[in-house]
C-alpha positions, 0 to 999 in steps of 0.5 A, spaced: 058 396 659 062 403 658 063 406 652 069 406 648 071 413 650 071 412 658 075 407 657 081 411 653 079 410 645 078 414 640 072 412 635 075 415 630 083 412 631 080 405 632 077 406 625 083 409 622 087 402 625 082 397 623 083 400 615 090 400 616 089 392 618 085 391 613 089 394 607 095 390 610 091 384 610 089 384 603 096 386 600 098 380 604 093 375 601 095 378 595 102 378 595 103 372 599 106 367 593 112 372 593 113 373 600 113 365 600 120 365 596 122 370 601 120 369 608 118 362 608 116 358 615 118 366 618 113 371 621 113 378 617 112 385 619 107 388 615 105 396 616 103 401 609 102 395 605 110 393 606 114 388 609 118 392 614 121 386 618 121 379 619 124 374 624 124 366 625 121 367 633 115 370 633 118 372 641 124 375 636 120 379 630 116 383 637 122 384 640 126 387 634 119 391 633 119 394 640 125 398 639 122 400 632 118 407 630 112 403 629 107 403 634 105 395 635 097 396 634 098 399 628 102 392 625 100 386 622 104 379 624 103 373 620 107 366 619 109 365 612 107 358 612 109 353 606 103 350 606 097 355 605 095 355 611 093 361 615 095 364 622 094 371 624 096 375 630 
């Protein structure tokens, strides 16, 4: 099986990521009630703990993103969905 190296990942950046989505995680399951009243039945950008942008279409919020200064992996998409239940892309 090859290594995370041979396969261009660094150790190091694939930690640093996995924090970042975990931090913005949590702040989503914390802030979650308040992000209902805004941005129900849409999907949400999350990156350093902050809604950064957010779209009815999952296909539309990705395409808006690409054109963004975030880099796609270090960004956590969910469904504000009214009826508690959760999705995560």
């Amino acid at each position: 099986m090859p290594k995370l190296r041979d396969l261009g990942f660094d150790k190091e950046e694939l930690g640093k990521k996995a924090k970042m989505m975990m931090e913005n995680l949590r702040w989503f399951d914390k802030n979650k009630e308040a992000l209902k009243k805004i941005y129900i039945n849409k999907y949400v950008a999350i990156y350093n703990e902050e809604v950064v942008e957010s779209d009815d279409e999952l296909e539309g919020l990705r395409g808006k993103l690409e054109f963004s200064e975030f880099e796609l992996d270090n960004i956590l998409i969910e469904f504000i969905n009214p009826k508690d239940l959760l999705l995560i892309f």
